[in-house]
PDB file with one MODEL, atoms N, CA, C and O in Angstrom:
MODEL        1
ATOM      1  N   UNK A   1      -6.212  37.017  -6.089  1.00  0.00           N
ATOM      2  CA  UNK A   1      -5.678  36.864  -7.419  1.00  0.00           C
ATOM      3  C   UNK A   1      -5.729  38.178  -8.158  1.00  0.00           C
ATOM      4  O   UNK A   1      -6.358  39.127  -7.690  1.00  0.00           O
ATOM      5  N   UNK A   2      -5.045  38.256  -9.363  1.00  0.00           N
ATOM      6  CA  UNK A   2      -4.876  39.741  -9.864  1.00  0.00           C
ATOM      7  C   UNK A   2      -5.898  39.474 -11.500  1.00  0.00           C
ATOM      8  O   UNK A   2      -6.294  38.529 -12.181  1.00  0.00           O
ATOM      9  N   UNK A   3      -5.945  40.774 -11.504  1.00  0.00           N
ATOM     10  CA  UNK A   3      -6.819  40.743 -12.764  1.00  0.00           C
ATOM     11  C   UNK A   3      -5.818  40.489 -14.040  1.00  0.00           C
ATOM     12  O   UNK A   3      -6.278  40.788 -15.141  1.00  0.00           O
ATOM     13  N   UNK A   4      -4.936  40.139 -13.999  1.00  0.00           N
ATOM     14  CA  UNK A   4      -3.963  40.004 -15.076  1.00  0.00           C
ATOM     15  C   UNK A   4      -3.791  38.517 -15.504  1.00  0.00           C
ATOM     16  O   UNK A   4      -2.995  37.743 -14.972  1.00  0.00           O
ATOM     17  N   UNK A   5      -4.629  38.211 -16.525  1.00  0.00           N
ATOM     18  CA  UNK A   5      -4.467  36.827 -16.770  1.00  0.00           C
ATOM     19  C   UNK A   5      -4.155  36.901 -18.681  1.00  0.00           C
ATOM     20  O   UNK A   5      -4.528  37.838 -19.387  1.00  0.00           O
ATOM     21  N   UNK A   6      -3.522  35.865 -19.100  1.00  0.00           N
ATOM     22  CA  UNK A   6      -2.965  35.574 -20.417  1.00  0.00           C
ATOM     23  C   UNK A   6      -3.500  33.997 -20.481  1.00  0.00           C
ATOM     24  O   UNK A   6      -3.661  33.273 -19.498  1.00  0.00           O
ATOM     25  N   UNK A   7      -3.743  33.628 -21.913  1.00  0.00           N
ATOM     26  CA  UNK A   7      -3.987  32.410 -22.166  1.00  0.00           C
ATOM     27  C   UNK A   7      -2.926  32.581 -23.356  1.00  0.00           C
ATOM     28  O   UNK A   7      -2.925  33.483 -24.193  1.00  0.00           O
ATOM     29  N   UNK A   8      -1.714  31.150 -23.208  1.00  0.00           N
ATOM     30  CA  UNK A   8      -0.934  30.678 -24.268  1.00  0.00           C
ATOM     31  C   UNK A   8      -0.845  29.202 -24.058  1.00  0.00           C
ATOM     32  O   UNK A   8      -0.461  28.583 -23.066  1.00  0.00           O
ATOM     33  N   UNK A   9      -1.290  28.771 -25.226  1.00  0.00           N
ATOM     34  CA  UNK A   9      -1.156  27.165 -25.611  1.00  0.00           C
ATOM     35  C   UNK A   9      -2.068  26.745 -24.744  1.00  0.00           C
ATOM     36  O   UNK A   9      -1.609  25.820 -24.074  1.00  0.00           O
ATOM     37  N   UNK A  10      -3.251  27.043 -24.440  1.00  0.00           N
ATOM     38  CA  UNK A  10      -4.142  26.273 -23.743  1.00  0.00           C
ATOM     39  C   UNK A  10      -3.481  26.644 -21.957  1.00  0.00           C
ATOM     40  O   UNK A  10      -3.750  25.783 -21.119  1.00  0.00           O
ATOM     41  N   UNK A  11      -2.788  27.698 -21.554  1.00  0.00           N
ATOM     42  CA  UNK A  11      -2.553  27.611 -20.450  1.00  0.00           C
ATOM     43  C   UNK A  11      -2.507  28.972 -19.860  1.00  0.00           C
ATOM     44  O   UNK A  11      -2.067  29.978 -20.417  1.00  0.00           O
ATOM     45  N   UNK A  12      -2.961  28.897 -18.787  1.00  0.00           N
ATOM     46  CA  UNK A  12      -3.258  30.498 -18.193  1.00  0.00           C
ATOM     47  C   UNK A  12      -1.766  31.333 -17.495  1.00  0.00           C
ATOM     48  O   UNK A  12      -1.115  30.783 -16.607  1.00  0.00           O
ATOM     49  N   UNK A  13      -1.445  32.496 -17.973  1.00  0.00           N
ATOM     50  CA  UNK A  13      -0.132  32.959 -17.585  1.00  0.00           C
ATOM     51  C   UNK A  13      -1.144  33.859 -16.497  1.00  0.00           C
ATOM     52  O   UNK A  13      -2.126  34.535 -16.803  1.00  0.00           O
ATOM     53  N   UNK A  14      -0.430  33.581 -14.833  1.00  0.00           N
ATOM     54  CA  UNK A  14      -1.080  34.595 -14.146  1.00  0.00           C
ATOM     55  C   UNK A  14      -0.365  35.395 -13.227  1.00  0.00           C
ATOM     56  O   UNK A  14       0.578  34.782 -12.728  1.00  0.00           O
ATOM     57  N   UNK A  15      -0.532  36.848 -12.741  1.00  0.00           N
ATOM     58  CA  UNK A  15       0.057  37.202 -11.700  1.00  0.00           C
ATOM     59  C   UNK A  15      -0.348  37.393 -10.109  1.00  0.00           C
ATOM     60  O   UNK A  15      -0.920  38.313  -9.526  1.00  0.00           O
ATOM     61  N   UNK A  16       0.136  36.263  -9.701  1.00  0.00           N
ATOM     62  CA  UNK A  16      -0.228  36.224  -8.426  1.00  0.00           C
ATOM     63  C   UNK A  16       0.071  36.891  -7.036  1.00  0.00           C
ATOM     64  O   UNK A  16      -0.702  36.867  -6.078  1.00  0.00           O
ATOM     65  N   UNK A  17       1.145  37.412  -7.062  1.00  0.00           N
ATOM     66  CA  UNK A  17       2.013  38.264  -6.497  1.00  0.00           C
ATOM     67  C   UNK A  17       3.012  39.024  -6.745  1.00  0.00           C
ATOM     68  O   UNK A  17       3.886  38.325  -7.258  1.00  0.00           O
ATOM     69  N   UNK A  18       3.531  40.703  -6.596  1.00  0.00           N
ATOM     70  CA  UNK A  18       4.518  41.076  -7.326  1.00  0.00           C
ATOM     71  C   UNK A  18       5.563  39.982  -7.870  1.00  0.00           C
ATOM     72  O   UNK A  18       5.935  39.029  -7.186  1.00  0.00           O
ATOM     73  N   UNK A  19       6.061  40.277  -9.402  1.00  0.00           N
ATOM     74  CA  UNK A  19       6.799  39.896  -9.489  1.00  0.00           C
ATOM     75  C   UNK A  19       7.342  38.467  -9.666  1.00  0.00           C
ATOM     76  O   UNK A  19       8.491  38.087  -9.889  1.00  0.00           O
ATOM     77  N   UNK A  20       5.784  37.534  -9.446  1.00  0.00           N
ATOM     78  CA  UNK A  20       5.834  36.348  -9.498  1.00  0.00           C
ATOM     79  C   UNK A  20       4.492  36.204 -10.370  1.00  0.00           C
ATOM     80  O   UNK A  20       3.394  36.706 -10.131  1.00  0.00           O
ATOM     81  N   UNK A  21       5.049  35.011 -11.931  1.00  0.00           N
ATOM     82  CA  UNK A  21       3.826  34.691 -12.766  1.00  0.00           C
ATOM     83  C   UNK A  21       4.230  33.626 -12.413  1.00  0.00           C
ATOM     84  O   UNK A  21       5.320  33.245 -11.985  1.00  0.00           O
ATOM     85  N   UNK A  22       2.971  32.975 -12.680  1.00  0.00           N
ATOM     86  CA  UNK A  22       3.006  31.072 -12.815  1.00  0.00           C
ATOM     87  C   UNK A  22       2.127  31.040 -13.701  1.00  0.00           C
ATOM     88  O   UNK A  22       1.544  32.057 -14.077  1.00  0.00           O
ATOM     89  N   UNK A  23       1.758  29.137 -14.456  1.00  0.00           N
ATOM     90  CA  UNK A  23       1.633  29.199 -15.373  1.00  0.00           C
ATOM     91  C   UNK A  23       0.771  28.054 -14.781  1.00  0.00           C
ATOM     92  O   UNK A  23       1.149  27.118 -14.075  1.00  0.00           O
ATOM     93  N   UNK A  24      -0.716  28.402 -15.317  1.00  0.00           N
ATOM     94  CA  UNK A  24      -1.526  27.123 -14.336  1.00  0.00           C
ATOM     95  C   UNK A  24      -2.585  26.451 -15.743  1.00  0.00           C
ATOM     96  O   UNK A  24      -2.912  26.760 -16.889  1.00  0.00           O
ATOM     97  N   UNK A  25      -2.730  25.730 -15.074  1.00  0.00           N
ATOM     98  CA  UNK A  25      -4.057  25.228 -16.050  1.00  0.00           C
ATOM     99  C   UNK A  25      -5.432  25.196 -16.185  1.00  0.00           C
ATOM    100  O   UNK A  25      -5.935  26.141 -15.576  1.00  0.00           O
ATOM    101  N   UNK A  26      -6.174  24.550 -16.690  1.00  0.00           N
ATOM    102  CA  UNK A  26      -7.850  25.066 -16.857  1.00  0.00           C
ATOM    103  C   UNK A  26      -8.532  25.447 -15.401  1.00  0.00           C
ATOM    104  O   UNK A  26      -9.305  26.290 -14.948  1.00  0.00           O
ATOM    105  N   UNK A  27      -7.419  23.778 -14.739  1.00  0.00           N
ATOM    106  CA  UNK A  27      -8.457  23.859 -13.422  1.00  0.00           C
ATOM    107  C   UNK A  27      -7.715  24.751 -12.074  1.00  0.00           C
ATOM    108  O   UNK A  27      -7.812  24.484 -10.876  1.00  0.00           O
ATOM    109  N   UNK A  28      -6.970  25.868 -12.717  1.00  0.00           N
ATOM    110  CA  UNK A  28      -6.526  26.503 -12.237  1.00  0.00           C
ATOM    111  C   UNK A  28      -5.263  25.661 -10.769  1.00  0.00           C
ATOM    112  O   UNK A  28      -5.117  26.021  -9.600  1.00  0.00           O
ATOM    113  N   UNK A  29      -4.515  24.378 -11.619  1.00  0.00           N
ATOM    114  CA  UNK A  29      -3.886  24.054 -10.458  1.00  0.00           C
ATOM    115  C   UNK A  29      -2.401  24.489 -11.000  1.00  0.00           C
ATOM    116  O   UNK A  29      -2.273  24.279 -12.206  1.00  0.00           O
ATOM    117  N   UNK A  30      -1.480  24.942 -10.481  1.00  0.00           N
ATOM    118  CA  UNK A  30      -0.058  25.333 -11.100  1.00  0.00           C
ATOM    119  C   UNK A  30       0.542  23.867 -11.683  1.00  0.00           C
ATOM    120  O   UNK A  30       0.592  22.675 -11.382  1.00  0.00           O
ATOM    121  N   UNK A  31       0.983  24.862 -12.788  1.00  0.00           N
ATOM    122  CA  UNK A  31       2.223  24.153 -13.598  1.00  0.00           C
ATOM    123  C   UNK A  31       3.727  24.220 -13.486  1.00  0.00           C
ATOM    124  O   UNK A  31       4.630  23.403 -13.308  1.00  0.00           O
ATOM    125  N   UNK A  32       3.627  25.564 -13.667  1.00  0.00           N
ATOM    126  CA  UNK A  32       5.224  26.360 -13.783  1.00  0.00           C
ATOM    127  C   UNK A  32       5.236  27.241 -12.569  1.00  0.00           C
ATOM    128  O   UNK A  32       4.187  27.713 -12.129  1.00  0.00           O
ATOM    129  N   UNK A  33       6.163  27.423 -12.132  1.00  0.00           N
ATOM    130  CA  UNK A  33       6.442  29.072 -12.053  1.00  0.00           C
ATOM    131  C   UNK A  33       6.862  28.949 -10.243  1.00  0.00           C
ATOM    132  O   UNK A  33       6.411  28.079  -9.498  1.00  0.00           O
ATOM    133  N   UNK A  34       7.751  29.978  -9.864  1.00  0.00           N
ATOM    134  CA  UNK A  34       7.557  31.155 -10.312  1.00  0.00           C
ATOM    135  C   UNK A  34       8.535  31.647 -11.260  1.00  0.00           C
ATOM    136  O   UNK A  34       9.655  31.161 -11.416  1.00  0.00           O
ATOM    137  N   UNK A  35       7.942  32.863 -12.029  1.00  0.00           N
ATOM    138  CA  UNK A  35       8.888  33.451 -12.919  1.00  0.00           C
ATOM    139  C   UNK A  35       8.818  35.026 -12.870  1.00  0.00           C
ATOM    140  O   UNK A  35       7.835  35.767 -12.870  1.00  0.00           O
ATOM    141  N   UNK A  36      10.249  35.323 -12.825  1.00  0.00           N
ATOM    142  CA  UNK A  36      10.373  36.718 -12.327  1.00  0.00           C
ATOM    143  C   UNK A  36       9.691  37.744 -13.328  1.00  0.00           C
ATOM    144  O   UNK A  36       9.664  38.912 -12.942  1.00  0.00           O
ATOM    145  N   UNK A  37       9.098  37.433 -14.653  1.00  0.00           N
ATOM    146  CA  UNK A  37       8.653  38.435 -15.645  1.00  0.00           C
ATOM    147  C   UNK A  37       7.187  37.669 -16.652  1.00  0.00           C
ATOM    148  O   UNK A  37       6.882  36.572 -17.119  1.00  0.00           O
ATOM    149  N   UNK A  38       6.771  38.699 -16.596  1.00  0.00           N
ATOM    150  CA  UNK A  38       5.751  37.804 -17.699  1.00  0.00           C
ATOM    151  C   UNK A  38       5.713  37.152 -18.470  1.00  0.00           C
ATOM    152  O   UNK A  38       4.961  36.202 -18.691  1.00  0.00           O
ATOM    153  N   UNK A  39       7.133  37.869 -19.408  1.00  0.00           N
ATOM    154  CA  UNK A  39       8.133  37.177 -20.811  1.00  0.00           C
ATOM    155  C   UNK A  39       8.437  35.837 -20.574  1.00  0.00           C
ATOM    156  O   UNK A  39       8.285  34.940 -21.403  1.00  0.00           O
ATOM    157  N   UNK A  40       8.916  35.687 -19.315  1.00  0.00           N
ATOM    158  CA  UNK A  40       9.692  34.693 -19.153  1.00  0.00           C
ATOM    159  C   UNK A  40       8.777  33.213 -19.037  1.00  0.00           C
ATOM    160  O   UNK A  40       9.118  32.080 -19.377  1.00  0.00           O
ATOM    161  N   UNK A  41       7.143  33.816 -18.259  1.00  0.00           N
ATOM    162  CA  UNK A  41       6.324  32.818 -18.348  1.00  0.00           C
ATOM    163  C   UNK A  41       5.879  32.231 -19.444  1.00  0.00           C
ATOM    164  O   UNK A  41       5.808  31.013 -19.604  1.00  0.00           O
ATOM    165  N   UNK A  42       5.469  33.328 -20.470  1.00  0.00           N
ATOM    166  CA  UNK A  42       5.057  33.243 -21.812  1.00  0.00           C
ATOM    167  C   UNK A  42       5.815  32.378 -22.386  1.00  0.00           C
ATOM    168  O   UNK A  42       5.172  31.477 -22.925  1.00  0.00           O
ATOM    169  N   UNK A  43       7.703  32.250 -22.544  1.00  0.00           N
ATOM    170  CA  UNK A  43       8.064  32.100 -23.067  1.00  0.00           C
ATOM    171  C   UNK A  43       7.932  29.963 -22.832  1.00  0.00           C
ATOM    172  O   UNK A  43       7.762  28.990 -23.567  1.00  0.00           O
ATOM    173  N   UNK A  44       8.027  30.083 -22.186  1.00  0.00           N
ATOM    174  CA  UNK A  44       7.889  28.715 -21.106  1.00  0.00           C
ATOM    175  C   UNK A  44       6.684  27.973 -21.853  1.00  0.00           C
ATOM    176  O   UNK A  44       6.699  27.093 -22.714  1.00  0.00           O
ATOM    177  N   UNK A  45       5.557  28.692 -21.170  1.00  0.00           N
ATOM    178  CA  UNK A  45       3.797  28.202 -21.732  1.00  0.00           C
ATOM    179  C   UNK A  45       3.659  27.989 -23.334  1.00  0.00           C
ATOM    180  O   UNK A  45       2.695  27.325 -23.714  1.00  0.00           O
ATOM    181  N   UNK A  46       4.598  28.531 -24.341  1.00  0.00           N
ATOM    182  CA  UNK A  46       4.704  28.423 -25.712  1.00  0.00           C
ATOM    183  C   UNK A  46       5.154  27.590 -25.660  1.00  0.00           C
ATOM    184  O   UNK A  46       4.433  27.292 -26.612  1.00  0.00           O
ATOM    185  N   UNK A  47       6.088  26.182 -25.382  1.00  0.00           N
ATOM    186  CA  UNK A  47       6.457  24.856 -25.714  1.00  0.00           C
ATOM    187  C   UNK A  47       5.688  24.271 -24.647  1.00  0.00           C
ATOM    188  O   UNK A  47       5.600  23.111 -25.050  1.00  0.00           O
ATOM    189  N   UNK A  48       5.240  24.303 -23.847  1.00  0.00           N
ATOM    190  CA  UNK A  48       4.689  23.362 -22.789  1.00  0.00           C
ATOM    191  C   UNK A  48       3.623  22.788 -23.790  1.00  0.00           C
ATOM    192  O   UNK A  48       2.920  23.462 -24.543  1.00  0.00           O
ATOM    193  N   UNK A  49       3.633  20.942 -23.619  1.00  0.00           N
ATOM    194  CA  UNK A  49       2.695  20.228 -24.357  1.00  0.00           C
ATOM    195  C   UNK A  49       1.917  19.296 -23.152  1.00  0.00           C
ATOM    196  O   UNK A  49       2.388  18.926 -22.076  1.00  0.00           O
ATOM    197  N   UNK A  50       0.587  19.055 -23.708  1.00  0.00           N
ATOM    198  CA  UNK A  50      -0.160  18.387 -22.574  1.00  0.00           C
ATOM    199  C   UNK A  50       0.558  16.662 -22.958  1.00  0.00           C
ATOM    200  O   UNK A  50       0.939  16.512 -24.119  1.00  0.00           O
ATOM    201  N   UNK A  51       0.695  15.575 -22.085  1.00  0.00           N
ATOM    202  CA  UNK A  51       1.591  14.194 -22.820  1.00  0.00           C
ATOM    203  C   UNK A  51      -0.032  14.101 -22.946  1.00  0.00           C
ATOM    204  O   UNK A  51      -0.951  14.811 -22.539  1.00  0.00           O
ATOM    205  N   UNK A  52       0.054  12.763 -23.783  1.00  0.00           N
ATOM    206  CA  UNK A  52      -1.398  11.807 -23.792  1.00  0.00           C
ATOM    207  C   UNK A  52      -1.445  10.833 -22.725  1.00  0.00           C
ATOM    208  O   UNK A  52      -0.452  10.420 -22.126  1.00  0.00           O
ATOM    209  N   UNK A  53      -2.352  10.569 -22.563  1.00  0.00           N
ATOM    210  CA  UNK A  53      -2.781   9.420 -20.978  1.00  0.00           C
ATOM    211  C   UNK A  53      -2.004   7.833 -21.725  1.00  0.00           C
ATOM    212  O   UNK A  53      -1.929   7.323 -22.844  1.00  0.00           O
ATOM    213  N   UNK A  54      -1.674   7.607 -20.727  1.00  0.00           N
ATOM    214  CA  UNK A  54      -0.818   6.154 -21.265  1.00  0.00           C
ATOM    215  C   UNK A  54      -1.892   4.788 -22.474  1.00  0.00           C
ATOM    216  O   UNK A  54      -3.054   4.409 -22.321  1.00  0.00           O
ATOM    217  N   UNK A  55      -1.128   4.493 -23.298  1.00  0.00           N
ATOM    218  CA  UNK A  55      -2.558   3.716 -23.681  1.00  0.00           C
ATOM    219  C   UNK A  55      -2.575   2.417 -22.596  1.00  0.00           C
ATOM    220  O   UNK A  55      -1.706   1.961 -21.853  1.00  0.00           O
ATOM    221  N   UNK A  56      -4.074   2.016 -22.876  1.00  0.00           N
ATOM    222  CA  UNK A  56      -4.430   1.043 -21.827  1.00  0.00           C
ATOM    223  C   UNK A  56      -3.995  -0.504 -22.218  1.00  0.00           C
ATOM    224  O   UNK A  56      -3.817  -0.883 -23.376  1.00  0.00           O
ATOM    225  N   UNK A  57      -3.876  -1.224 -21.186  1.00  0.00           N
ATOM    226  CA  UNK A  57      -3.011  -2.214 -21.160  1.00  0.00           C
ATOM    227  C   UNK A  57      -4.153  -3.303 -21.707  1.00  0.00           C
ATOM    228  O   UNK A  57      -5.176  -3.475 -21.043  1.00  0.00           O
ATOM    229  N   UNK A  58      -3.875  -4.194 -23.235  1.00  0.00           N
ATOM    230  CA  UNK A  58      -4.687  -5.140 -23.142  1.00  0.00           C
ATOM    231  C   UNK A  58      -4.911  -6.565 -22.296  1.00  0.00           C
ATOM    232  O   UNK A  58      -3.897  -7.089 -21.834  1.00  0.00           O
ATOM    233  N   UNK A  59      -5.722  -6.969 -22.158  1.00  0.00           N
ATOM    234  CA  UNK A  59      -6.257  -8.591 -21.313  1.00  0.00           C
ATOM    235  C   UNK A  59      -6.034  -9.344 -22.393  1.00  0.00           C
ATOM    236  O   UNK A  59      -6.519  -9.314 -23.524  1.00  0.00           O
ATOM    237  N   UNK A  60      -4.912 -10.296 -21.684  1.00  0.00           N
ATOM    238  CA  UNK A  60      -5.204 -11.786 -22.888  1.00  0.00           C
ATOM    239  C   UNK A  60      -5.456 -12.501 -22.345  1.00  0.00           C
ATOM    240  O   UNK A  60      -4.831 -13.249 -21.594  1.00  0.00           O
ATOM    241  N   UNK A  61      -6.686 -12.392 -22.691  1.00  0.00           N
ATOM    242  CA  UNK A  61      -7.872 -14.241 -22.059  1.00  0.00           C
ATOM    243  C   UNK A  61      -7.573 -15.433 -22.315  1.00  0.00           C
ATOM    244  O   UNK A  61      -7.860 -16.003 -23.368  1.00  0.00           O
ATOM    245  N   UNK A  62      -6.768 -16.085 -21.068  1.00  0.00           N
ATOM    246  CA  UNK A  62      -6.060 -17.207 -21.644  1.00  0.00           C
ATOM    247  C   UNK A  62      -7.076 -18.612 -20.802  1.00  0.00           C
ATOM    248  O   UNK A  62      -6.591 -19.469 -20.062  1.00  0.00           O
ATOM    249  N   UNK A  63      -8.278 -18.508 -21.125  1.00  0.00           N
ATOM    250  CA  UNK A  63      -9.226 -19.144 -20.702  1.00  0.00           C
ATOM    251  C   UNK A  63      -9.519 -20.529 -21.766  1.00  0.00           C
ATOM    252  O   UNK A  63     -10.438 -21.311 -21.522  1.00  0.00           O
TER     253      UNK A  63
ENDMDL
END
């Protein structure tokens, strides 16, 4: 991995190989990418939103 890392919106812009950024998350698993420029990752990782977990389904106790 390269020493070139960015944090935008909660998400790590990294360069992993010439010429190729991706855009991963905390637990370092990819999101985005590849993207031919840094800009282009950045630009990406600035609207990327985490969704919320589905809400949970209620039980109707028909007992």
């Amino acid at each position: 991995m390269s020493a070139t890392t960015n944090s935008i919106n909660g998400y790590l812009i990294k360069n992993l190989s010439p010429n190729q950024w991706w855009i991963t998350d905390s637990a370092d698993e990819q999101v985005a990418g590849p993207f031919e420029s840094e800009q282009a990752a950045v630009e990406v990782a600035s609207v990327l939103q985490d969704q919320p977990a589905p809400a949970a389904r209620r039980r109707n106790n028909k007992s």
